[in-house]
C-alpha positions in Angstrom: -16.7 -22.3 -1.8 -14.6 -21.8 -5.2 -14.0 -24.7 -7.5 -11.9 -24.9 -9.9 -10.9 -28.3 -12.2 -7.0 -27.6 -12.4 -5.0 -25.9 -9.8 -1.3 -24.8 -9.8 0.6 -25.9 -7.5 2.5 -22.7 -6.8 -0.6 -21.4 -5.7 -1.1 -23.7 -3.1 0.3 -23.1 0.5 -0.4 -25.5 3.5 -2.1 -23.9 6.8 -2.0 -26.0 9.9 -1.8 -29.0 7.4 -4.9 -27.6 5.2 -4.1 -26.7 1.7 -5.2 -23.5 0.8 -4.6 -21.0 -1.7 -2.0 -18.2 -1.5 -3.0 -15.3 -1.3 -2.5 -14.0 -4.8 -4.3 -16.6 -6.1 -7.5 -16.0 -3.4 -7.1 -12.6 -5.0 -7.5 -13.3 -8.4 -10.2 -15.6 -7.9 -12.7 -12.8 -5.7 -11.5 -10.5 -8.4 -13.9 -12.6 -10.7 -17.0 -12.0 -8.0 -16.3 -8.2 -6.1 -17.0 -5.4 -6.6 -14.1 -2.9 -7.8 -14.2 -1.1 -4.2 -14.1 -4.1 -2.6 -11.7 -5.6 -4.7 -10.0 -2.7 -4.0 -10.4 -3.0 -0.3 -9.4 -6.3 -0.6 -6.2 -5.5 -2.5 -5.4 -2.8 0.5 -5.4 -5.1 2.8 -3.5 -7.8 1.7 -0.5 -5.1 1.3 -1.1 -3.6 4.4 -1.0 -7.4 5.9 2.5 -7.8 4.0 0.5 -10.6 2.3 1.1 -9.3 -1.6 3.3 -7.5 -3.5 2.7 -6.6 -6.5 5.4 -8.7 -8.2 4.4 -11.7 -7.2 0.1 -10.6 -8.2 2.0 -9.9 -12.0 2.9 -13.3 -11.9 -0.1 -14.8 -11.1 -1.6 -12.6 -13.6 0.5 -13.9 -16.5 0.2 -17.3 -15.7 -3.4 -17.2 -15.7 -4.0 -15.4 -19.0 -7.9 -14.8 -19.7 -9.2 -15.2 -16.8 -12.4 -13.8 -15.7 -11.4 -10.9 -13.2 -7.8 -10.3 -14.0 -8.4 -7.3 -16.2 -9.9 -6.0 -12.8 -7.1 -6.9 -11.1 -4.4 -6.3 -13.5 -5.9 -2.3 -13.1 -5.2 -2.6 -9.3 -1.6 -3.7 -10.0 -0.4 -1.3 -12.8 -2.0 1.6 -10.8 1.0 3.7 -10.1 -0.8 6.1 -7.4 -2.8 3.2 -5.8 -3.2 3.8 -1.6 -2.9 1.3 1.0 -6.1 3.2 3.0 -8.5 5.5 2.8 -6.0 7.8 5.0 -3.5 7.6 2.2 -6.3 8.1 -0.7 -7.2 11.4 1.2 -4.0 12.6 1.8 -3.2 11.9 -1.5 -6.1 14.2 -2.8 -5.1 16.6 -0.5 -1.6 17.3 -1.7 -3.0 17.5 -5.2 -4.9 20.1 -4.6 -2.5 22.0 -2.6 -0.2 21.8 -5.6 2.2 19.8 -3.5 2.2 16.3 -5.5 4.6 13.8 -4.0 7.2 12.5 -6.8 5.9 8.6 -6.0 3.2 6.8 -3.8 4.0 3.6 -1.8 7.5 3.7 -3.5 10.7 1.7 -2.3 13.9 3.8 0.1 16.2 1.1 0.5 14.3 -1.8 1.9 11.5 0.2 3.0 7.9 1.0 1.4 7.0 4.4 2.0 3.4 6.0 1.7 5.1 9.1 0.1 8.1 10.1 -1.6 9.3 13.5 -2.6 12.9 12.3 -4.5 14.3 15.5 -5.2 13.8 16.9 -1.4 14.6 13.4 0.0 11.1 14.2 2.1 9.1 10.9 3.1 5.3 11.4 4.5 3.7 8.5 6.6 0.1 8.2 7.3 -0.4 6.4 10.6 -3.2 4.6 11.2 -4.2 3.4 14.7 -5.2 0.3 13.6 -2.1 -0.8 12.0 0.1 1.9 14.2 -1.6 1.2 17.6 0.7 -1.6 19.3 4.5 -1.9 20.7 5.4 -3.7 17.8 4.4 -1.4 15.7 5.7 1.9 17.3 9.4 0.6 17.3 9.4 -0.9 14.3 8.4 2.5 13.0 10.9 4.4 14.7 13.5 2.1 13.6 12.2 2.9 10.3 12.5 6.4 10.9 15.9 6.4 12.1 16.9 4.4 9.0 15.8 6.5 6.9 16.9 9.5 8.5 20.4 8.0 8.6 20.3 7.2 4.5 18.8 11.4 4.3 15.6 11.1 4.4 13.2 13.5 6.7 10.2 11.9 8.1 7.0 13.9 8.3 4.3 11.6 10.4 0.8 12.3 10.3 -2.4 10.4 11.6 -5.6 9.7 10.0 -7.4 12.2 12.5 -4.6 15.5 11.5 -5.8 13.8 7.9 -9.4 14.5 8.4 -9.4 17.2 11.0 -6.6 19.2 10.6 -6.2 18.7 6.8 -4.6 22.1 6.3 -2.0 22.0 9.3 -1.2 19.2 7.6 -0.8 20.3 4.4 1.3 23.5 6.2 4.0 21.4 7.8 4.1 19.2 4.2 4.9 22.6 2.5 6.9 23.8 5.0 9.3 20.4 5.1 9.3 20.9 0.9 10.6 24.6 1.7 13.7 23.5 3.5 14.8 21.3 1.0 
């Protein structure tokens, strides 16, 4: 249990007639007791959840100037190249070192948020995890997302944590290879 002796109110939320916190302020508070991985983790998830966005985590953060944590938490937000998953982190690391850097990571395309953007080529990569990709829901709502952003001129390269870890240079191939026909 946290305590604390004065509470905002816009960081309270009611949950099956509970009060809670929201979830920005839940993370600002743990920020002042994890560790910076699991912080981190912590962070991930929440945006992988659609719990947070980062908006909403700078707001938090200014109205709650000094407190112990938010420097920790501040650095998570302002991170430009910050991953959603491990997947994304190693992909990430990946196309650095091939030379292949994408232009942004977890960036906007209309009202989407895509894992990576290359701008110029109009290229977006998706790392699919099974986890978050392994239901109905999730498979059409992807390929609604893909045909969206196909129809606004995007391309959509899809890879999977496994092509990630095991097949890290076919990967890295059909990347290149998408850049190419730009």
């Amino acid at each position: 249990m946290h305590c604390v002796r004065l509470l905002d109110p816009e960081d309270v939320r009611r949950h099956h007639d509970l009060p809670v916190t929201t979830p920005v302020r839940t993370l600002l508070d743990l920020a002042q007791v994890l560790s910076p991985r699991d912080l981190q983790r912590a962070y991930q998830e929440a945006q992988v959840l659609r719990l947070v966005r980062p908006s909403e985590l700078r707001h938090v953060l200014e109205r709650s100037p000094g407190r112990p944590g938010a420097p920790a938490l501040r650095a998570l937000v302002d991170d430009p190249v910050l991953t959603r998953s491990e997947a994304e982190a190693r992909l990430l690391t990946l196309l650095r070192a091939a030379d292949l850097p994408p232009t942004a990571v977890n960036a906007r395309v209309g009202r989407h948020e895509v894992d990576f953007l290359w701008n110029e080529q109009r290229l977006v990569v998706e790392v699919d995890g099974y986890a978050y990709h392994g239901h109905r829901a999730a498979f059409e709502r992807d390929r609604l997302r893909d045909a969206e952003l196909q129809a606004a001129g995007y391309r959509v390269v899809r890879v999977t944590w496994r092509q990630v870890e095991d097949g890290s240079e076919a990967v890295i191939a059909r990347v290149a290879q998408a850049l190419a026909r730009a």
